[in-house]
C-alpha positions as CSV (number, residue, x, y, z in Angstrom):
1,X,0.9,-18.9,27.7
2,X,-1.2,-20.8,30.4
3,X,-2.2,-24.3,28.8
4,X,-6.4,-23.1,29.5
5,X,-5.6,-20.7,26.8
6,X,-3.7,-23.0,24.5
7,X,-6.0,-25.5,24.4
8,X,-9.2,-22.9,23.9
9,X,-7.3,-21.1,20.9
10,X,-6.1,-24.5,19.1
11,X,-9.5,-25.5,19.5
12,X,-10.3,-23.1,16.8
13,X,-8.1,-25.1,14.5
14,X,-9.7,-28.3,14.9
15,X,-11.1,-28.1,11.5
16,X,-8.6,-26.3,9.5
17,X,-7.2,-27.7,6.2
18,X,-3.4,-28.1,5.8
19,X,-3.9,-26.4,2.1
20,X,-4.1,-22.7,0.3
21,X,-7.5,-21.2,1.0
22,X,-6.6,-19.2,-2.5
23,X,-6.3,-22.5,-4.3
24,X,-8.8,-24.2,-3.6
25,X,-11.2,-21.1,-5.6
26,X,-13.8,-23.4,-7.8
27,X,-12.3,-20.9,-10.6
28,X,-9.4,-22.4,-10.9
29,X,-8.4,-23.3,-14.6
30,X,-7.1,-26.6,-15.9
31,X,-3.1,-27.1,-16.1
32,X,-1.8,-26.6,-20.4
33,X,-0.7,-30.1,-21.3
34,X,3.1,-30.0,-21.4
35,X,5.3,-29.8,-23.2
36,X,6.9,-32.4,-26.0
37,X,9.5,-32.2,-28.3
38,X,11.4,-29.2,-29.5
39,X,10.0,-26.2,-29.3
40,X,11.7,-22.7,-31.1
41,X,10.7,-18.8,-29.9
42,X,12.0,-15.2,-29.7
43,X,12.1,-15.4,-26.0
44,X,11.5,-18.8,-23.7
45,X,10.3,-17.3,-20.0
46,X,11.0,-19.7,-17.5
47,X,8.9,-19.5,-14.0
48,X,4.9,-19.5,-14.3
49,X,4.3,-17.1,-11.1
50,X,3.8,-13.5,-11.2
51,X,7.6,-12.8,-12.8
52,X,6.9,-15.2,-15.1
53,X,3.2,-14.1,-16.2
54,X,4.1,-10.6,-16.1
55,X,7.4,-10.9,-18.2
56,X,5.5,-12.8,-21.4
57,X,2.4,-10.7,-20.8
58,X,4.5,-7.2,-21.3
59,X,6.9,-8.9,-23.6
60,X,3.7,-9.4,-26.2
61,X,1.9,-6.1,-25.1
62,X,5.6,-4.5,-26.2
63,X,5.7,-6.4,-29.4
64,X,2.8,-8.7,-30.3
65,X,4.8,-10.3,-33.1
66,X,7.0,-11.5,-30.5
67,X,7.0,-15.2,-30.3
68,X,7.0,-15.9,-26.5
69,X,7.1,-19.0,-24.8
70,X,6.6,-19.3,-21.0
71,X,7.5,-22.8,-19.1
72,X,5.9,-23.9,-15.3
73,X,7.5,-27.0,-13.5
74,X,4.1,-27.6,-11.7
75,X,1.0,-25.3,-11.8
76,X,0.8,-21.9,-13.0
77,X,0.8,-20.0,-9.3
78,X,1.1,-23.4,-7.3
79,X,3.9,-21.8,-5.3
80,X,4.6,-18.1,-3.8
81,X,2.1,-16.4,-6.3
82,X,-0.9,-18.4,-5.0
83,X,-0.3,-18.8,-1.0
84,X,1.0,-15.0,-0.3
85,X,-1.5,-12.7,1.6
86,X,-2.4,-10.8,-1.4
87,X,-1.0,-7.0,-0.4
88,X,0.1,-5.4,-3.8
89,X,2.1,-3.1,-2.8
90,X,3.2,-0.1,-4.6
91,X,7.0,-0.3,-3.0
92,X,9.7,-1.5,-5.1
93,X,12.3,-1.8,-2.0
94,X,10.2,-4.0,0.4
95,X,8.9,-0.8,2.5
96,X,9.9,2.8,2.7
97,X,12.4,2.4,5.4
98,X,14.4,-0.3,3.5
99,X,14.3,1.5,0.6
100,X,15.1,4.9,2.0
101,X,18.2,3.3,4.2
102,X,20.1,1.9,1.1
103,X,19.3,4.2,-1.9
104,X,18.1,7.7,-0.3
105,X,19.7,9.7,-3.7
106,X,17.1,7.2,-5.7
107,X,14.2,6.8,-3.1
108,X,12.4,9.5,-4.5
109,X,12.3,7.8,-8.0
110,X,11.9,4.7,-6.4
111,X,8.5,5.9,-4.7
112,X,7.8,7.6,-8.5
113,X,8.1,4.7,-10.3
114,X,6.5,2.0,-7.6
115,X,3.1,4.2,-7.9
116,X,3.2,4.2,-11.5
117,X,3.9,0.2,-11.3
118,X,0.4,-0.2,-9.2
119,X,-1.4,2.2,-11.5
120,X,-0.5,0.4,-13.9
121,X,-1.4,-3.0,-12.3
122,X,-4.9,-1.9,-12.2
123,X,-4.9,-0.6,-16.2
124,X,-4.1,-4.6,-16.4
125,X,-6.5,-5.5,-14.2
126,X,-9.5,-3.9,-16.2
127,X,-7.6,-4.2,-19.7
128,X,-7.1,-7.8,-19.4
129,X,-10.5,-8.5,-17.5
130,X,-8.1,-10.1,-14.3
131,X,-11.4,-11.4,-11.9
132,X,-8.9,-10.9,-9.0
133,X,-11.2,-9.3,-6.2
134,X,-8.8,-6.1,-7.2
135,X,-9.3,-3.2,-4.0
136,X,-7.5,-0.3,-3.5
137,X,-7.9,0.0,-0.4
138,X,-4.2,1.1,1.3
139,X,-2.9,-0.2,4.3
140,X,-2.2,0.8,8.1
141,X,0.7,-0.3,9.8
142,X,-0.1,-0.3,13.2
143,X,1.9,-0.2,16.8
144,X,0.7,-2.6,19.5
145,X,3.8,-1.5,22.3
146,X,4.6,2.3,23.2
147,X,7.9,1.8,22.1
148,X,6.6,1.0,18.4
149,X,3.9,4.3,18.7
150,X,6.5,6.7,19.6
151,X,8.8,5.3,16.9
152,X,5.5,5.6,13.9
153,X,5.2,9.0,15.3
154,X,9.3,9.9,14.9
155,X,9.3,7.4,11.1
156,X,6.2,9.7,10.1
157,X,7.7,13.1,11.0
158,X,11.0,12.1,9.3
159,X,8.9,11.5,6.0
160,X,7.3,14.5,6.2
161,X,11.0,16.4,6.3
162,X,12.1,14.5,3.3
163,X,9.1,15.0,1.4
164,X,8.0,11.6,1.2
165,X,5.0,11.5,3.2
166,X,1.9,12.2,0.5
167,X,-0.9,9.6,0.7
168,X,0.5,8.7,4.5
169,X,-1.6,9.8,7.6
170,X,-0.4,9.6,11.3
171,X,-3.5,7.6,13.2
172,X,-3.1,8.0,17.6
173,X,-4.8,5.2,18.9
174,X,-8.5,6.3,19.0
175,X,-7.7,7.3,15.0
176,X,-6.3,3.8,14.6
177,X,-9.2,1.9,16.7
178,X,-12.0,3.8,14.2
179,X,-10.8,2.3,11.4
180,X,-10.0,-1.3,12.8
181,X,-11.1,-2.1,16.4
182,X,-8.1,-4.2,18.3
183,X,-7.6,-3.8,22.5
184,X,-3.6,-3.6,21.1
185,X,-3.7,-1.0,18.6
186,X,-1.7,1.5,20.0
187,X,-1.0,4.2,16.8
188,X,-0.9,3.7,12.8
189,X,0.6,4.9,9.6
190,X,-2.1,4.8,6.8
191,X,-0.6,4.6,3.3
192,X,-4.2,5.6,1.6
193,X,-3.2,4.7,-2.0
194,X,0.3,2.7,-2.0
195,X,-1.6,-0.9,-1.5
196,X,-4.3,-2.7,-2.8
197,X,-5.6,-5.7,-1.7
198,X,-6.6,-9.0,-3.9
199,X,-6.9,-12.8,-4.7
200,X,-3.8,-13.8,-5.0
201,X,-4.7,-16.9,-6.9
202,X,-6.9,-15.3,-9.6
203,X,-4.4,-12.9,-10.5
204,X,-2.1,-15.8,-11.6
205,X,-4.9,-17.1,-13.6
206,X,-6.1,-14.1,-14.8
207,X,-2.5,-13.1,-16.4
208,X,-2.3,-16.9,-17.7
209,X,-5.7,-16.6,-19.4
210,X,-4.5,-12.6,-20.8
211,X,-0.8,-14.7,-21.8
212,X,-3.3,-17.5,-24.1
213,X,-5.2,-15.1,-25.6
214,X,-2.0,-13.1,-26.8
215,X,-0.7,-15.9,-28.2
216,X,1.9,-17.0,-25.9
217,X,2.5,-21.1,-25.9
218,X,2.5,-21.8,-22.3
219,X,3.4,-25.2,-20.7
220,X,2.6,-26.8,-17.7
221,X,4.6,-29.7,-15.8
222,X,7.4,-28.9,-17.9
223,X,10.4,-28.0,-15.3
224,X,13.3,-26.6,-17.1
225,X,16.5,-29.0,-16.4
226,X,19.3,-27.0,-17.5
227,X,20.3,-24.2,-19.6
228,X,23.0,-23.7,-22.5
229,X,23.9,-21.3,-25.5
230,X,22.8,-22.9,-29.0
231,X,24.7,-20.9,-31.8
232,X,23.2,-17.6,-31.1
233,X,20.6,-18.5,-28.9
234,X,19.8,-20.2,-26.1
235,X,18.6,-23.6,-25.2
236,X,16.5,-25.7,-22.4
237,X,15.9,-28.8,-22.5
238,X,13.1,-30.2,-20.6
239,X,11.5,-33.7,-19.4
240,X,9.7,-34.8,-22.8
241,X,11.0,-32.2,-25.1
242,X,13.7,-28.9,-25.2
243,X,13.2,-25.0,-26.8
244,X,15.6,-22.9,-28.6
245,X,15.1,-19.4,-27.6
246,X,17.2,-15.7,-28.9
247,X,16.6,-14.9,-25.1
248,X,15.5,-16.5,-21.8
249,X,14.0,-14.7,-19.1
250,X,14.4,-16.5,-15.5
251,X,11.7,-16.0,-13.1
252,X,11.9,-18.6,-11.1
253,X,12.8,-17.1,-7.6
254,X,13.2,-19.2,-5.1
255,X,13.9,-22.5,-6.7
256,X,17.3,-22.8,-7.8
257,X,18.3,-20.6,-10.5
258,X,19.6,-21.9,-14.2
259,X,22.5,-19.5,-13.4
260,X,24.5,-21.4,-11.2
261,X,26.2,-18.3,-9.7
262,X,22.6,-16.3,-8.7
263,X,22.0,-19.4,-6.5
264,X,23.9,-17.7,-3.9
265,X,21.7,-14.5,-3.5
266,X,18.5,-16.0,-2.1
267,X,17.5,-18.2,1.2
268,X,14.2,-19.8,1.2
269,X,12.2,-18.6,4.3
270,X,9.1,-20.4,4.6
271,X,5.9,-18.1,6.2
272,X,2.8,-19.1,7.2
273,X,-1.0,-18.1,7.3
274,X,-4.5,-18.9,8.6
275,X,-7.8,-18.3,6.5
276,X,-11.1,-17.9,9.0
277,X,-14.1,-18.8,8.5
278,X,-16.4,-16.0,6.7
279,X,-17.4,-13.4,9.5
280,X,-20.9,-12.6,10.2
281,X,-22.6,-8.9,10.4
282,X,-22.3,-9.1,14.4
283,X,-18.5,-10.2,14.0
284,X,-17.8,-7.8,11.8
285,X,-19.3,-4.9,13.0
286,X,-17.7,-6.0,16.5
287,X,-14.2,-4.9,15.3
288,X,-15.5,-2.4,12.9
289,X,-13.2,-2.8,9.6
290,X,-15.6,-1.2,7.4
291,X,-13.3,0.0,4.6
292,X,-11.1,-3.1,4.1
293,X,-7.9,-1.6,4.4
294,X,-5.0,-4.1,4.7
295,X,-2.9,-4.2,8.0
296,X,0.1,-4.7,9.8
297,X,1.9,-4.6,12.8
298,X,5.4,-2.8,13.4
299,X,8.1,-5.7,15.2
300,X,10.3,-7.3,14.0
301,X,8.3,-10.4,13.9
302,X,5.2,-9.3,12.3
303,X,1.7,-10.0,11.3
304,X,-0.3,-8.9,8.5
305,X,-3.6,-9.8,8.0
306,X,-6.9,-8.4,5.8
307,X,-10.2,-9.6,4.8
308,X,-11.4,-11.7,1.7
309,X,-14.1,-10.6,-0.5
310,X,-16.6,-13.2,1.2
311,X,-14.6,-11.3,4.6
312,X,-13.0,-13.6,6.1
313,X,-9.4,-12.5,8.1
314,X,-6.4,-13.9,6.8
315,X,-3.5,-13.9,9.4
316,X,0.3,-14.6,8.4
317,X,3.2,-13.9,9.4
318,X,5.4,-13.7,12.6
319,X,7.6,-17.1,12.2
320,X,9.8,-16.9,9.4
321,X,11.7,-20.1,9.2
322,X,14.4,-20.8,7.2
323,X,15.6,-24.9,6.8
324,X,19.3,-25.7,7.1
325,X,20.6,-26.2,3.9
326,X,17.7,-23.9,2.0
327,X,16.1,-26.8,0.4
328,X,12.4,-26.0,-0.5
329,X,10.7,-29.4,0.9
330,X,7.2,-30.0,0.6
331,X,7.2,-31.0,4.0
332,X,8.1,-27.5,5.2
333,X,4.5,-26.5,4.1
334,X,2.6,-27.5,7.2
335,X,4.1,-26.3,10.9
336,X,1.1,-26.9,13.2
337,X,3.6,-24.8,16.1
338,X,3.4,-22.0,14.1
339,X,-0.2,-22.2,13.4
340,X,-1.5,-22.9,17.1
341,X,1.4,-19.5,17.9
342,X,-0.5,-17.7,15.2
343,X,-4.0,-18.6,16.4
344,X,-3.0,-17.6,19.5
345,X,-2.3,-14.0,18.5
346,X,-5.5,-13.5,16.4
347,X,-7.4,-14.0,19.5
348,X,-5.4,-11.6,21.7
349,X,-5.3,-8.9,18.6
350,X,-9.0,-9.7,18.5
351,X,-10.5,-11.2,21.6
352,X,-14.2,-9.7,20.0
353,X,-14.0,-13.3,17.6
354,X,-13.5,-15.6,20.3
355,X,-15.4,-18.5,19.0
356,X,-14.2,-18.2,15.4
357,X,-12.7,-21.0,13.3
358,X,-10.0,-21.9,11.3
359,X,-10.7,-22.9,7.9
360,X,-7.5,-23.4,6.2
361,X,-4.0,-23.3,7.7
362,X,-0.9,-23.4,5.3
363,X,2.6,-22.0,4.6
364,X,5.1,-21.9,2.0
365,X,8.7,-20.8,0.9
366,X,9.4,-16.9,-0.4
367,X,13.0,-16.1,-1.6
368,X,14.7,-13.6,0.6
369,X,18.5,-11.7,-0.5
370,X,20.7,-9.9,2.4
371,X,19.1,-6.4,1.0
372,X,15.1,-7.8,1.6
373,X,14.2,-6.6,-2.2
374,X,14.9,-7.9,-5.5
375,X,18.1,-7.7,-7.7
376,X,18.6,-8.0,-11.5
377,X,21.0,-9.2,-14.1
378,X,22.0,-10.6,-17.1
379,X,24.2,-13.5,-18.3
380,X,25.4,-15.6,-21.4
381,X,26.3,-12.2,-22.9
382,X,23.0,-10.7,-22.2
383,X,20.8,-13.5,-24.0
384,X,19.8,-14.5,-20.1
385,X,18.2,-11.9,-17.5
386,X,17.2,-12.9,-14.2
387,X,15.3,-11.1,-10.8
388,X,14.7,-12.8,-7.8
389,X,14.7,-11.9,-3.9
390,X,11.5,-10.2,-3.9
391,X,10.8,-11.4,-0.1
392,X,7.5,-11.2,0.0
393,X,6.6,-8.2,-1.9
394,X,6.6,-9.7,-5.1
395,X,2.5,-9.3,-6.2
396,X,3.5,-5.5,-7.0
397,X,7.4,-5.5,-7.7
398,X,7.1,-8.7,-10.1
399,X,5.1,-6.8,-13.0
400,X,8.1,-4.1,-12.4
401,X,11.0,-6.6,-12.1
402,X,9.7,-8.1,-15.5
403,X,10.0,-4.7,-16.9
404,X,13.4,-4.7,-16.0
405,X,14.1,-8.1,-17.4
406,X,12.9,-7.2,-21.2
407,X,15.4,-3.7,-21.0
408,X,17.7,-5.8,-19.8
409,X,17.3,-7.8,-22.9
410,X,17.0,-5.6,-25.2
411,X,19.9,-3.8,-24.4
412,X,17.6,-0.9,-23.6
413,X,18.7,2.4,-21.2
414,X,16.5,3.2,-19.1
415,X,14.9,5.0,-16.1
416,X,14.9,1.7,-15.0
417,X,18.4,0.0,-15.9
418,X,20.1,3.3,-14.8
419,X,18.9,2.6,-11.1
420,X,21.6,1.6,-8.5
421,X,19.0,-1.1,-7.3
422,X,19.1,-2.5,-10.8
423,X,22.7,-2.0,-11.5
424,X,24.1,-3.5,-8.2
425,X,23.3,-6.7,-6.6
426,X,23.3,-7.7,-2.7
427,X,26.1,-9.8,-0.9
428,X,25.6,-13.3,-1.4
429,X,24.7,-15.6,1.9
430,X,27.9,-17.5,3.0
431,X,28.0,-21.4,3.0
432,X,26.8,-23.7,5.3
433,X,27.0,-23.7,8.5
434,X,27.7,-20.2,8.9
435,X,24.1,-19.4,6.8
436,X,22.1,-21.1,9.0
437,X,23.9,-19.9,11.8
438,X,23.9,-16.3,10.8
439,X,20.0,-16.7,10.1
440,X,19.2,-18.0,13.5
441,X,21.2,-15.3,15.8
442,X,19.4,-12.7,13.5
443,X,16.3,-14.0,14.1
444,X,16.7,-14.5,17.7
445,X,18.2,-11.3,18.2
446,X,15.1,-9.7,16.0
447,X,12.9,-11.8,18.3
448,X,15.0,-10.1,21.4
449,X,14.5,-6.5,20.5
450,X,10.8,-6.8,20.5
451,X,10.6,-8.0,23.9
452,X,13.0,-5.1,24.6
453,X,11.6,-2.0,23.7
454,X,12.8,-2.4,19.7
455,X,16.9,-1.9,21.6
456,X,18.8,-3.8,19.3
457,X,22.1,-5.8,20.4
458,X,25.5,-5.1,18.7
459,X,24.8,-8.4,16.2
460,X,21.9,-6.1,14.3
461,X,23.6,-2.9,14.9
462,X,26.5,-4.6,13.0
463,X,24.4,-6.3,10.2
464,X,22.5,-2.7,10.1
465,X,26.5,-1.3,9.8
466,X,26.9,-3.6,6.8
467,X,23.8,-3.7,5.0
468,X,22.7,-7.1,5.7
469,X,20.1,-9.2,8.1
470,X,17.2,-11.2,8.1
471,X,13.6,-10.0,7.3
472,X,10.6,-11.7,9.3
């Protein structure tokens, strides 16, 4: 990259805030005070994201008697759930192709029970009243190299073969260039209906505001310090105060589980995004995204971006960094690199916008497993359930993981509990330093194959062989 061209694309950046463009919505509601002294329920849910809101939300929509207690270290939404791009996706195993790779005797089920999960997203949406800028508006994933068009074209077909390519449309690249305008946009797969686009911020506060007025006690700045059986319960005890619960519900991702042994499972991998300023008509029109849909592009290292309701672009992706010794540092939340790489790819997708800004600039952690989608389980004889490992895909697949959770607790059998994906876990990451050392050849050889025509070297072809890698 010649310095000229550095220097004009940073310039865009000048004025961008280190901070979440969701967060800083005027809506945003005022913390619950937290909690102090001992608290008793049916069921304590600890984690106030999406997995979290979703768990107490169905818990009391499954049984209103229910008394349901939900904890938050911080913020309802502070972490993952408010800085993600806000794609709800209707896949349950972080995209077709991973899904289809390691459970094609379920993935039709899979693909079954994912819709129904976004349909029923959007009953909650309008049952609840969620004001979450709620679209659904699909998504294209799009090839910028001929290598990556060719290989849409041959994905594309092969769905069509297995009978798994309804809702999906093959775009060449005057199709593609109709719908979104980019000099790079070389083909597309349009999922019409498996995505819909939001706020990822109001959704947390929506589901917090539906929690309150079912009658959930939720409490903020109350992290949950450790975790032990109580007779025939549970119990966590907390800063000011502790609860007693029958049974606990863990959805807490990233940060280190109260189950020592799930701690083993997930990476932190910290991703980063840039809000624009609002577009105008002219800039707009220029690249001619009239119907909102979100997008994508097909390496290793990808982007996604989409528009806001007051249409602005948000672009993320590409750098996925993961910090030796997985600690989840506030520190990590700002990488001006990454954001002067990222600004310089907006401009080349989109050289209409030169001239643009940067309003916000931020990043964050999102908990990743060696299979790229989220696993389940249960401990302290059941009276425990857990997900995590939703790597990114978690606006959609949390409401479903919570599901999961409350069967699991229940001692339910289900459509659900009866999947492989629930049943069996991942392999766990090995220790440091062969983690982070593991993580960075992946990534460089991921990084490698894009520059190569998508060849990939016998390290992937051998963590392909075995189930395992390293998701950008």
């Amino acid at each position: 990259m010649a310095p000229s061209a550095m220097s004009r694309w940073t310039k865009s950046l000048s004025e961008a805030q280190p901070v979440p463009y969701w967060l800083e919505d005027p809506g945003k509601p005022h913390p619950e005070p937290a909690l102090t002294g001992a608290e008793t329920c049916d069921l304590l849910v600890v984690g106030g994201g999406y997995s979290g809101l979703w768990t107490a939300l169905n818990a009391k929509e499954r049984d209103p008697r229910r008394d349901v207690v939900l904890l938050e270290g911080r913020e309802v939404g502070w972490a993952a759930s408010g800085r993600n791009g806000g794609f709800c996706a209707a896949s349950l195993t972080h995209g077709l192709p991973n899904g289809l790779t390691r459970w094609p005797d379920e993935i039709h089920r899979l693909q079954e029970l994912g819709a129904r999960n976004l349909d029923e997203i959007e009953k909650a949406v309008a049952r609840h009243d969620l004001d979450c800028d709620f679209e659904r508006t699909g998504e294209i994933d799009v090839a910028t190299e001929t290598y990556q068009a060719r290989e849409l074209k041959d994905w594309y077909e092969e769905l069509e073969r297995k009978g798994l390519a309804d809702g999906i449309e093959y775009l060449d690249a005057d199709a593609v260039r109709e719908q979104v305008d980019s000099p790079t946009f070389r083909a597309g797969l349009h999922d019409r209906r498996g995505v819909a686009m939001l706020h990822p911020a109001k959704l947390v506060w929506g589901l917090k505001r539906a929690c309150l007025r079912l009658g959930v006690r939720v409490y903020e700045h109350t992290p949950a310090l450790d975790l032990r059986t109580y007779g025939a319960g549970m119990a966590v005890r907390t800063p000011y105060g502790s609860v007693r619960a029958r049974k606990v519900a863990l959805g807490t991702n990233i940060f280190p589980s109260l189950v020592k042994r799930v701690r083993a499972y997930t990476v932190p991998v910290y991703d980063y995004a840039l809000m624009t300023e609002p577009l105008s008509d002219g800039q707009l029109a220029s690249i001619g995204w009239r119907n909102r849909q979100g997008l994508g592009d097909s390496a290793n290292q990808f982007h996604y971006f989409r528009l806001s309701a007051d249409n602005r672009i948000l672009w993320g992706g590409y750098d996925a960094i993961y910090p030796y010794g997985g600690q989840v540092r506030a520190e990590y939340d700002d990488r001006p690199e990454t954001y002067a790489k990222l600004a310089g790819h907006f401009f080349t997708c989109f050289p209409q916008l030169e001239g643009v800004r940067f309003t916000h600039a931020w990043g964050g952690a999102i908990d990743t497993c060696s299979r790229f989608s989220a696993f389940y389980g249960t401990a302290h004889r059941g009276r425990v359930a857990y997900a995590a490992g939703y790597t990114g895909l978690g606006v959609g697949a949390t409401r479903f993981g919570a599901d999961v959770m409350l069967d699991l607790l229940a001692g339910d059998d289900t459509e659900r509990t009866r999947l492989e994906m629930v049943r069996k876990k991942p392999l766990p990451f090995p220790p440091e330093p062969f983690k982070w050392t593991g993580i960075a050849l992946t990534k460089w050889s991921l990084a490698r194959a894009d520059s190569h025509g998508g060849r990939r070297n016998l390290w992937l072809r051998t963590m392909d062989r075995l189930g395992l890698g390293f998701d950008s």
